[in-house]
Structure formats: C-alpha cells, structure tokens
C-alpha positions as protocol buffer text, in pm:
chain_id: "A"
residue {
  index: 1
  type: UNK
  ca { x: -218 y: -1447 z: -155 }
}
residue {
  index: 2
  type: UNK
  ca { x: -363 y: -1779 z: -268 }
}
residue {
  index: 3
  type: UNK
  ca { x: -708 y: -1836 z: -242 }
}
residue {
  index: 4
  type: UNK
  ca { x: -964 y: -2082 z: -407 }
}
residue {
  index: 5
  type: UNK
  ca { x: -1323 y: -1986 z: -391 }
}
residue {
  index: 6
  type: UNK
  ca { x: -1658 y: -2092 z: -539 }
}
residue {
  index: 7
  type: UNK
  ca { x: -1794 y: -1879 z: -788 }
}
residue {
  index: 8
  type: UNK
  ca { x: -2088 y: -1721 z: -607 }
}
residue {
  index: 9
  type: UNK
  ca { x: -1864 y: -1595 z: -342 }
}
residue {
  index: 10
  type: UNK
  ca { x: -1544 y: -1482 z: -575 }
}
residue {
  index: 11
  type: UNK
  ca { x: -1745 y: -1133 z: -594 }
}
residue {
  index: 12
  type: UNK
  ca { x: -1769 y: -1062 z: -243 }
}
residue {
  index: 13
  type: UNK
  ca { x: -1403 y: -1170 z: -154 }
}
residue {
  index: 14
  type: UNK
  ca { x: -1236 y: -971 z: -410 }
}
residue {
  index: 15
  type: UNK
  ca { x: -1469 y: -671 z: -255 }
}
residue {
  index: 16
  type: UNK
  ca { x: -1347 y: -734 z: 109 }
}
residue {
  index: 17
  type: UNK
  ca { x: -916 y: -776 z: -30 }
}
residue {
  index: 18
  type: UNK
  ca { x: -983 y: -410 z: -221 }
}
residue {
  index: 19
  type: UNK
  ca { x: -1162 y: -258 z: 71 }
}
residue {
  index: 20
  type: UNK
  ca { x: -874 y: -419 z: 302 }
}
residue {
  index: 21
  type: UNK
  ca { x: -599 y: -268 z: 41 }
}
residue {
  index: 22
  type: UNK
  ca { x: -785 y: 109 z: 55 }
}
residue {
  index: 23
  type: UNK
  ca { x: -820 y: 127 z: 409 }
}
residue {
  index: 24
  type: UNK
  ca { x: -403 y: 144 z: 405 }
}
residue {
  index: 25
  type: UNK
  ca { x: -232 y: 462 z: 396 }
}
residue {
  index: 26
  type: UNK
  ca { x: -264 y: 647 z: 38 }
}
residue {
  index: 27
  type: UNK
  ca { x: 37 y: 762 z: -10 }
}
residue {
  index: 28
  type: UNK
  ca { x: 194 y: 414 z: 78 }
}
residue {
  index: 29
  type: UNK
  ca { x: -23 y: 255 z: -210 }
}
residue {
  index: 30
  type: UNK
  ca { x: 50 y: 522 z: -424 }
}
residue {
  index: 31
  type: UNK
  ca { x: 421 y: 459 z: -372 }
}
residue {
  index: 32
  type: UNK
  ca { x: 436 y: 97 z: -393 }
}
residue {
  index: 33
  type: UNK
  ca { x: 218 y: 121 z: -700 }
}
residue {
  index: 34
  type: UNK
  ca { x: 493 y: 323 z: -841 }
}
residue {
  index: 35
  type: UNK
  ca { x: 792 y: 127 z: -718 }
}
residue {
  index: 36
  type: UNK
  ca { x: 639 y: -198 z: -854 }
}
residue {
  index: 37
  type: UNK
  ca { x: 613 y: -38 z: -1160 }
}
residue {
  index: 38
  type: UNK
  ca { x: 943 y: 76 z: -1182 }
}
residue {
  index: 39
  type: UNK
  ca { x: 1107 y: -224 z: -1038 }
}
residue {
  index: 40
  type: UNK
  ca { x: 894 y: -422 z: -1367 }
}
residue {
  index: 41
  type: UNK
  ca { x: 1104 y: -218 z: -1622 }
}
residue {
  index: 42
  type: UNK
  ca { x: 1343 y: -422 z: -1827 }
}
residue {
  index: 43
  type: UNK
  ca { x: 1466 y: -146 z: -2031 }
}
residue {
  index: 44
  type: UNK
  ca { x: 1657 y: 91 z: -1935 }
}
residue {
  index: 45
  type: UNK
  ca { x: 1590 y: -35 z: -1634 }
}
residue {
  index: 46
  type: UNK
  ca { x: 1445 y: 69 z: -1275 }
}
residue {
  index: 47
  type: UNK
  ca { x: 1541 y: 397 z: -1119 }
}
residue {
  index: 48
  type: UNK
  ca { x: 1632 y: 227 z: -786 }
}
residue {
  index: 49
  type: UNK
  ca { x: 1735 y: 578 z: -643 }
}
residue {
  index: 50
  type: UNK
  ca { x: 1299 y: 664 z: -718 }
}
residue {
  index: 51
  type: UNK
  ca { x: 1217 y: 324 z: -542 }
}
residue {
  index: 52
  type: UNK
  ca { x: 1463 y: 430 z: -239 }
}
residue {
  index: 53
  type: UNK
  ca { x: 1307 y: 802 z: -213 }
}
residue {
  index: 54
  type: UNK
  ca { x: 944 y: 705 z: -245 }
}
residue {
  index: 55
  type: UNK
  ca { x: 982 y: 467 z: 99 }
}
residue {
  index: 56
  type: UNK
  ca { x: 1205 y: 802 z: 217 }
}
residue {
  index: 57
  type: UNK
  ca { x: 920 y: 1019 z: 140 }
}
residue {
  index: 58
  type: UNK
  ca { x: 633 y: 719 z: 296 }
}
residue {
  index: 59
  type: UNK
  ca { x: 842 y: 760 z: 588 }
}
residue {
  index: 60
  type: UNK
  ca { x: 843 y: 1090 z: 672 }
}
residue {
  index: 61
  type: UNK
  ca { x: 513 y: 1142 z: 597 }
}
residue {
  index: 62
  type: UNK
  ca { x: 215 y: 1225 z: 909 }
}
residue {
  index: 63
  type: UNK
  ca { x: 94 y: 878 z: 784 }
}
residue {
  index: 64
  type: UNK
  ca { x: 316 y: 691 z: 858 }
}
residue {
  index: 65
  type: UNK
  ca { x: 320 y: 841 z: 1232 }
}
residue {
  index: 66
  type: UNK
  ca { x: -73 y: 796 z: 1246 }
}
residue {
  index: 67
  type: UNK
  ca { x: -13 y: 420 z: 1164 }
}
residue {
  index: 68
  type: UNK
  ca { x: 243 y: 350 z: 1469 }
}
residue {
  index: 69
  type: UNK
  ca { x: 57 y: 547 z: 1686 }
}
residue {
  index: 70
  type: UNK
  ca { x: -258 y: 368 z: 1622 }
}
residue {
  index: 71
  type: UNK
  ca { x: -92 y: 52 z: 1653 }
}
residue {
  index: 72
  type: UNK
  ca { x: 61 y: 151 z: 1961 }
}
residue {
  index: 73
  type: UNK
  ca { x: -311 y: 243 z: 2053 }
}
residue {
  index: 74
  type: UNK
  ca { x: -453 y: -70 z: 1942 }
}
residue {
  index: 75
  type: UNK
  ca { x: -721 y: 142 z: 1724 }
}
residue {
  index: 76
  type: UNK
  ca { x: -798 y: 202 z: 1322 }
}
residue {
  index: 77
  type: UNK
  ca { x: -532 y: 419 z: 1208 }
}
residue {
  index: 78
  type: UNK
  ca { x: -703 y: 762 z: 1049 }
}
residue {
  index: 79
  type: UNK
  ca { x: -451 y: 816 z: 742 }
}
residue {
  index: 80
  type: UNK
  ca { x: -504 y: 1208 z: 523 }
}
residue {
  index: 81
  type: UNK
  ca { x: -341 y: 1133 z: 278 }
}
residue {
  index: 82
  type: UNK
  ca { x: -23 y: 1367 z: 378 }
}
C-alpha cells in the first residue's frame, strides 16, 4: 500500500493500518510473518516445504472456519488464536 500523508496525520494512519493488521487472525500473521521471512533467505535458501505447511496448518485451524463463517454472516470474525 501506497499512501502520501501530511505529517500531523502520519501518526494516526499508521495507528488505524496496525490496528487493521491485528484485528486478522493470529495465527495467520504469525505464519505469514514466518513465511516472509523464510521466503527473504538467500542462503541456503527458503524451506518452501515450511512456507507450504504453515498455510496447511492456517487452514485447518478453528480460525480460519470463524473467518468464512463470519463472512458468510456478514459480522466481525471472533479469531482465539487456535
């Protein structure tokens, strides 16, 4: 995301993008945290079969079935953490 703002409101922007970022599942963040890392490495180089079980493990997680039913709902998903 691209965004130019004017000084006195850069504060309260980056608030609201971190607030928006937390309010998503943990253990989602958590794993793209740690597949972005491990996609950056240049030597030896990523473990791709990591990247592919950390989006296994997002997936069958009672997360990621709070977030389609919510959306199915049309209401704020309430993610545990599990």
């Amino acid at each position: 995301m691209n965004r130019i703002y004017a000084g006195n409101k850069l504060a309260s922007e980056v608030d609201d993008y971190v607030a928006a970022v937390a309010a998503n599942a943990p253990l989602t963040i958590r794993a793209a945290k740690r597949t972005i890392s491990e996609l950056s490495k240049q030597s030896p180089g990523p473990d791709r079969e990591l990247c592919e079980r950390l989006v296994s493990e997002c997936h069958a997680s009672a997360d990621y079935l709070e977030g389609m039913r919510s959306f199915v709902e049309r209401r704020r998903p309430d993610f545990l953490g599990r």
